[in-house]
C-alpha positions, 0 to 999 in steps of 0.5 A, spaced: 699 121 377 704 122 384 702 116 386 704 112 380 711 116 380 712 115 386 711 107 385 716 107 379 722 110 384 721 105 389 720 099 384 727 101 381 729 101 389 727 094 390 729 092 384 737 094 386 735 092 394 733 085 390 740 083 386 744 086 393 740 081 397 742 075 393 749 076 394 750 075 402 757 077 405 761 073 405 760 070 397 761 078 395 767 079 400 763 084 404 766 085 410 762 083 417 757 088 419 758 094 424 751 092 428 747 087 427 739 087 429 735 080 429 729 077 432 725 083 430 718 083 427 721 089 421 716 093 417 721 095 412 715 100 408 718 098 402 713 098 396 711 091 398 710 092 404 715 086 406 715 085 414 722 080 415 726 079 421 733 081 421 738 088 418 745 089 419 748 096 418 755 098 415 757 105 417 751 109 416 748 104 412 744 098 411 748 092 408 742 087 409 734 086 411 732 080 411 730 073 414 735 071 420 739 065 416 741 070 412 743 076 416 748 070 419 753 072 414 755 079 416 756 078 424 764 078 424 768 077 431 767 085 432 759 086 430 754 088 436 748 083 435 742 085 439 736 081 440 731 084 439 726 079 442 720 079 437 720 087 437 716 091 432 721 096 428 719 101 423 724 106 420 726 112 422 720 116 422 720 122 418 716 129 420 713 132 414 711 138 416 714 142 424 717 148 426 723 144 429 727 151 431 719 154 433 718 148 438 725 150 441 723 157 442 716 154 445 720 150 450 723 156 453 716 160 454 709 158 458 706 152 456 699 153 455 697 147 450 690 146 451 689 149 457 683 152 461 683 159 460 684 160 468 689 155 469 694 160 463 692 165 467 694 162 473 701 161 469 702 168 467 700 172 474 705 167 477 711 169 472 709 176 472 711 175 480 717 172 479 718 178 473 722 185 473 717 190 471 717 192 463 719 184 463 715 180 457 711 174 458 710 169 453 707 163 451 704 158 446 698 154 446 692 157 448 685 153 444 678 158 445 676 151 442 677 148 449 674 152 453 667 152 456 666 159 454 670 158 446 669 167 445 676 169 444 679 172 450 681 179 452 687 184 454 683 186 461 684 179 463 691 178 462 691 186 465 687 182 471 693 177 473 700 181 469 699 189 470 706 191 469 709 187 464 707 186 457 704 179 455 703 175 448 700 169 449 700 165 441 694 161 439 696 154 439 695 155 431 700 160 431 695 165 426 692 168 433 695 172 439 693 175 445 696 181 448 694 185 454 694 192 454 701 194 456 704 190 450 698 193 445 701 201 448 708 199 446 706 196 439 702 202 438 696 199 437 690 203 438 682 203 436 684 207 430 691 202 427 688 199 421 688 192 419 694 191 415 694 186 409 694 179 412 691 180 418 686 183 423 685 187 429 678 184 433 675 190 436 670 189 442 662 193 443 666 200 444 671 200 437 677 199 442 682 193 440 679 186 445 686 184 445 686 179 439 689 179 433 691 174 427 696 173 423 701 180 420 697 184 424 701 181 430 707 183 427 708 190 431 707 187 438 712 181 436 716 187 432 717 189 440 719 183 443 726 182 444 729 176 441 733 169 443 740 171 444 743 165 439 745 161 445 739 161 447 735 159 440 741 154 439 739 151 446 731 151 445 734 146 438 737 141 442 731 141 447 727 140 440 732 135 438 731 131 444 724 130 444 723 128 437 729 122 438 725 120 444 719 118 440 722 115 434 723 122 429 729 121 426 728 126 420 724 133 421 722 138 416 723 145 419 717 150 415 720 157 415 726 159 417 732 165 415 738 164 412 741 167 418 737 162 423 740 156 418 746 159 418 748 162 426 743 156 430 743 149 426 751 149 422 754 151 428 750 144 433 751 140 426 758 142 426 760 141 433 755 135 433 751 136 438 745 137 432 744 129 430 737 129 427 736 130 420 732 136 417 730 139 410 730 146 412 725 152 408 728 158 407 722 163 409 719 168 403 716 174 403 714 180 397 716 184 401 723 181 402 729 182 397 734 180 400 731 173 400 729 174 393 737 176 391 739 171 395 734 165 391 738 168 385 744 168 386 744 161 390 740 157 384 739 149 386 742 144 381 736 138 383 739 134 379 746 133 383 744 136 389 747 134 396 745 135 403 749 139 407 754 135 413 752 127 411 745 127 409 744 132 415 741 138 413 737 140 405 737 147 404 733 147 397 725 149 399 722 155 400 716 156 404 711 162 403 705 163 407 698 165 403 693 165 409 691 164 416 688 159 420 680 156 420 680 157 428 682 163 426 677 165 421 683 167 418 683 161 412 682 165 406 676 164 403 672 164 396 666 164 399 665 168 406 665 163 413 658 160 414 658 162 422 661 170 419 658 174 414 661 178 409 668 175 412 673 171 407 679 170 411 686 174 410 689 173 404 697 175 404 697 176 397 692 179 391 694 172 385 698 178 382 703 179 388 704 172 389 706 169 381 712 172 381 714 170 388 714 164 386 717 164 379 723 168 383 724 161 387 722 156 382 726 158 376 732 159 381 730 151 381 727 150 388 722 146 391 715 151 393 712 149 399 706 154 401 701 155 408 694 155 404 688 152 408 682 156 405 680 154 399 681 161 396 688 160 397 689 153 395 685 156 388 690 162 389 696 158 390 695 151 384 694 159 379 701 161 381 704 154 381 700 153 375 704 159 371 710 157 374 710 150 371 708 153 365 712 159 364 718 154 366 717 147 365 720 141 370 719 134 369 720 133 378 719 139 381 714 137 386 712 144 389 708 143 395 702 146 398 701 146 406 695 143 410 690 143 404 685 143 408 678 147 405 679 145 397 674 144 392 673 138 388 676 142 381 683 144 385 683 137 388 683 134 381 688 140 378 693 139 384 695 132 382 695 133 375 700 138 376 704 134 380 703 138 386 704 134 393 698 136 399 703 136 404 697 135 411 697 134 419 691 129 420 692 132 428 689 139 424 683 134 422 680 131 430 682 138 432 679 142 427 673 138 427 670 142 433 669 148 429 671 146 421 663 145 419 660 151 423 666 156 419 665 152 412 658 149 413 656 143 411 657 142 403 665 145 404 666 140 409 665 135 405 672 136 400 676 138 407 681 134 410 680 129 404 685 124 405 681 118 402 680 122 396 686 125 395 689 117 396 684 115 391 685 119 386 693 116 386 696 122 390 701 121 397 701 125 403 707 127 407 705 126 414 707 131 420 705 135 427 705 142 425 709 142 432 708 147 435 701 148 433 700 141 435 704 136 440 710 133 436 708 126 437 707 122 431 703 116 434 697 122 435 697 123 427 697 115 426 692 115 430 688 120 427 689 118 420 685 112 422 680 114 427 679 120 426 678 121 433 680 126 437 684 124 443 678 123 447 676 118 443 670 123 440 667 123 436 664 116 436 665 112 430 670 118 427 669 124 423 667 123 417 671 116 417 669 116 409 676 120 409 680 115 413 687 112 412 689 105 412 694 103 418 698 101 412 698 109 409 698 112 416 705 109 417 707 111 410 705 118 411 711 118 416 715 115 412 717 114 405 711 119 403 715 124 407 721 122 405 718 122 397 716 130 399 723 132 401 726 129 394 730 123 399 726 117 399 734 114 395 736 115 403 730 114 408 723 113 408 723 105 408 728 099 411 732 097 404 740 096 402 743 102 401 739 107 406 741 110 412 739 106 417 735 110 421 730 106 425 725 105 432 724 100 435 716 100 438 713 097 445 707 095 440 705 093 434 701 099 431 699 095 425 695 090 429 694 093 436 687 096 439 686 103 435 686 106 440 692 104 443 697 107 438 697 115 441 699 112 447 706 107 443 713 108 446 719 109 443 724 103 445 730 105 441 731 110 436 737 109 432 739 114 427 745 112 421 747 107 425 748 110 432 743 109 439 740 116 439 735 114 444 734 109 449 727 109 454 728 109 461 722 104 463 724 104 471 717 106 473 710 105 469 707 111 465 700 111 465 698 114 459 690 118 459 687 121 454 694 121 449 698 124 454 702 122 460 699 123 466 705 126 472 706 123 478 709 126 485 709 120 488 713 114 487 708 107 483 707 102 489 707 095 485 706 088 487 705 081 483 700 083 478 698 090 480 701 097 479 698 103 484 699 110 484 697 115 489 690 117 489 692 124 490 696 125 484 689 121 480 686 125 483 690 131 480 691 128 472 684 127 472 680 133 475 677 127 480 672 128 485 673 123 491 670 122 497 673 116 502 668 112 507 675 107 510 678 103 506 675 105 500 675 112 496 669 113 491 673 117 484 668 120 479 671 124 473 666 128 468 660 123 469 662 116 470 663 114 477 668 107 480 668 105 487 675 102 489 680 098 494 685 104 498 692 102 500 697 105 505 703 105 503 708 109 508 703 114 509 701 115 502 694 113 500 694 108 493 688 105 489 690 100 483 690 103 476 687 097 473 681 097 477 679 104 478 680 106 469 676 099 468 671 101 474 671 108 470 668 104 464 675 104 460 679 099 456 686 098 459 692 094 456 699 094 459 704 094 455 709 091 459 716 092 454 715 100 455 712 099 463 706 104 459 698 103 461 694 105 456 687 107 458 683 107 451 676 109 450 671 108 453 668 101 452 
């Protein structure tokens, strides 16, 4: 079992941290540290789970993780010591499964994460007032879900608010895409375009084409977008980079990119040094690509011996491959129709005989397979194709990966362990899905869907992640829905299908040394143990033992990656964090002994409020809960306190005062 192999690595790791640890510095003649942190409340994630008190590092690595008696012997003259105060610490979190240069791409277009349907109509009729015509608009996030209306959207709205530019607005799944109608004309995209291999064309009541479409069927359109000169790609990277240091993210496996992007985007920042974060890179793979094919030929992996690329940086030894589409798409392959479309099974990508030998091609020239599969036909169809593989070939390590592994039956579940695969899954997919997953798959697929607990059960692991920028990057999110399952409303009450729900313990390894494990580096990273990277993050709390539904809502105090300070929060003002996310302010926070104020026009806006004033009081109601609280001026800008209005709302609010954050939890 995966379960058991990963246990024999570790218990060989913690073996050797063992007998390092009973020499100190100074009886081995080690020489004194580079940097000492003590004082801290340490969770190591090692296989005990040990919580010590004090590292200390050397170079990129750590020399000692212990109690503080013993770090005593690695501080020389010249060592850094910081106090930390009784803070938590836990490793360097590891993303297991993102589009590191996609969010980078994303932070250059409309952000339309979530969003109402009129307020991303509102985005795109203000860049198309600022655009050339002929100009393209482009955004990312939209969620039909969410909406009041969920019906898929059409190009006559987007015609409405951008009638001289062609726009392409992606679903936040990335497997759907909206186009209004001068971007369909320049994709050449009739009633009459049939549906390519992988993907449909949604037609409206007349038979023309409504403006949405999934998967490969988006091809012709994005075949028309001008791309991303290098610079600006280089540019979106750091952009990306700086977002994942800031919430503790040390580590990011990239899912799907060219040789040419590795080679002209991340190798020149590694090489200037501008790019820090360590990422394990996938080389993305079609049928139809020969150059790839060639390349995987003639660029074989040697797993035994092989190193990552600019100090521990940069892995290139995986191969991504797409089977299917998304469920909110219906574009999930399937091996029974949807239950809310008849007749309809998803897009396959491939027939069973296209894909063997794509993966045979990648896998004898000894890279590790990793697979987008979501439906339970493409799951059935990928563990066939590994299965061949394996067998033709076999490699005692080979971990080949299937991701998202959403809809599997039983029978797959089992044979994926057996086989060794490794289900690499997002549990933010599980509370965003959950507000379609049942109607697509009924009652009786849903119950082997998003099955964390079977799969940790039954001896597997799961490498957490993101799929950023399907979903927002933060890793708290994913904690907090692998022990919930709750969405970041709170809904539903008491979780979905909690049956299925990780331990804290196994949430926090799913974003560590379980995603180190899935990119073959858990010798280096994933746990605080001698001999590792020092890669770690500091937190404003403990996520162990801290209300449930507070762990969204952790800050990152100090990331530190191989040692050096990669992040370091500015706490000058408070957050107030509501639903998750971060509420903006214009208006600078009043504070008095105490109490924090913030301006009740800018609540008002974060919160979609309705207020009414009567003197010095203002009546605040958001969605159908109503509080009655104190206003104060303060040069000429009308404050409440933020304790009194989320407690009058009927939430629970807990400061965290080493991050200035106030989080507001679910309703009590």
């Amino acid at each position: 079992m995966l379960r058991k192999r990963f246990g024999r690595i570790l218990c060989t790791l913690l073996t050797l941290t063992m007998l390092l640890s009973l020499f100190p510095a100074s009886a081995a003649g080690t020489e004194p540290a580079d940097s000492v942190y003590r004082n801290a409340k340490i969770y190591t994630v090692n296989e005990d789970f040990d919580v010590v008190s004090a590292i200390a590092i050397k170079g990129d690595r750590l020399v000692y993780v212990g109690d503080e008696a013993g770090v005593e012997a690695y501080i020389g003259s010249g060592t850094k010591v910081v106090d930390l105060g009784g803070k938590v610490m836990v490793p360097g979190l590891v993303e297991g499964h993102m589009h590191v240069a996609g969010l980078g791409s994303s932070l250059m277009n409309l952000d339309c994460f979530w969003m109402p349907k009129q307020a991303i109509l509102d985005q795109v009729k203000a860049a198309a007032e600022k655009a050339e015509p002929g100009q393209w608009i482009q955004g990312r996030g939209w969620m039909n879900t969410v909406w009041e209306n969920t019906d898929y959207p059409t190009k006559e709205e987007l015609d409405a608010v951008a009638p001289n530019n062609p726009v392409f607005l992606t679903r936040a799944c990335g497997h759907m895409g909206w186009a209004n109608s001068m971007a369909l004309e320049l994709g050449g995209i009739t009633k009459d375009t049939p549906n390519p291999q992988g993907g449909e064309y949604l037609k409206n009541a007349d038979g023309e084409p409504s403006g949405c479409m999934t998967d490969t069927a988006m091809n012709p359109i994005r075949a028309k977008i001008p791309d991303l000169t290098l610079e600006q790609q280089r540019e979106g990277l750091l952009k990306a980079q700086e977002q994942l240091f800031s919430y503790g993210l040390t580590s990011a496996m990239d899912a799907g990119n060219s040789i040419q992007v590795y080679d002209q985007v991340f190798k020149p920042l590694y090489e200037s040094g501008q790019l820090k974060l360590r990422v394990y890179g996938m080389i993305s793979h079609t049928a139809a690509d020969n150059e790839t094919a060639q390349y995987l030929k003639d660029h074989p992996i040697d797993n035994e011996n092989y190193e990552p690329l600019y100090n521990n940086h940069l892995s290139l030894r995986c191969v991504k491959m797409f089977a299917d589409g998304s469920l909110g798409a219906r574009s999930a392959a399937m091996l029974e129709e949807y239950s809310d479309r008849a007749g309809h099974i998803g897009d396959y990508r491939y027939t069973q005989e296209e894909v063997d030998p794509i993966v045979k091609v990648a896998y004898d020239a000894g890279y590790q397979v990793a697979t987008h599969a979501i439906g339970d036909g493409a799951n059935h169809q990928m563990i066939n194709a590994y299965e061949a593989a394996i067998k033709a070939n076999p490699r005692e390590d080979h971990r080949l990966r299937i991701e998202h592994f959403q809809i599997v039956t039983p029978e797959d579940i089992d044979r994926t362990l057996e086989l060794g695969i490794l289900p690499s899954m997002q549990t933010t997919h599980a509370t965003s899905d959950m507000l379609v997953a049942e109607d697509r798959v009924g009652s009786e697929r849903i119950k082997t869907s998003y099955a964390w607990r079977t799969i940790l059960d039954k001896g597997g692991i799961i490498p957490n992640g993101s799929d950023a920028p399907v979903e927002l990057v933060n890793p708290y999110h994913g904690l907090y829905a692998a022990v919930t399952r709750r969405n970041r409303l709170g809904s539903p009450e008491g979780g979905w299908h909690m049956e299925q729900a990780m331990t804290r313990e196994e949430a926090l390894r799913s974003f560590t040394n379980w995603s180190a494990y899935a990119e073959f580096n858990e010798d280096i990273k994933g746990s605080l143990e001698v001999g590792k990277l020092a890669d770690f993050v500091v937190l404003d709390r403990d996520v162990m033992t801290c209300p449930e539904e507070d762990i969204k809502d952790t800050q990152a105090l100090l990331t530190v990656s191989g040692g050096e300070v990669v992040y370091t929060r500015d706490n000058s003002k408070p957050t107030v964090m509501w639903n998750g996310l971060p509420l903006t302010f214009n208006s600078p926070f009043h504070i008095e002994p105490g109490v924090v104020y913030a301006s009740l026009n800018d609540l008002a806006n974060g919160l979609t409020a309705t207020v009414t004033k009567d003197g010095s009081k203002a009546t605040i109601t958001v969605e159908d809960k109503t509080a009655q609280v104190d206003v104060k001026t303060v040069n000429g800008v009308e404050y409440v306190g933020v304790r009194a209005l989320f407690e009058g709302l009927g939430r629970n609010v807990t400061w965290y005062s080493l991050s200035s954050c106030i989080s507001v939890g679910w309703l009590k």
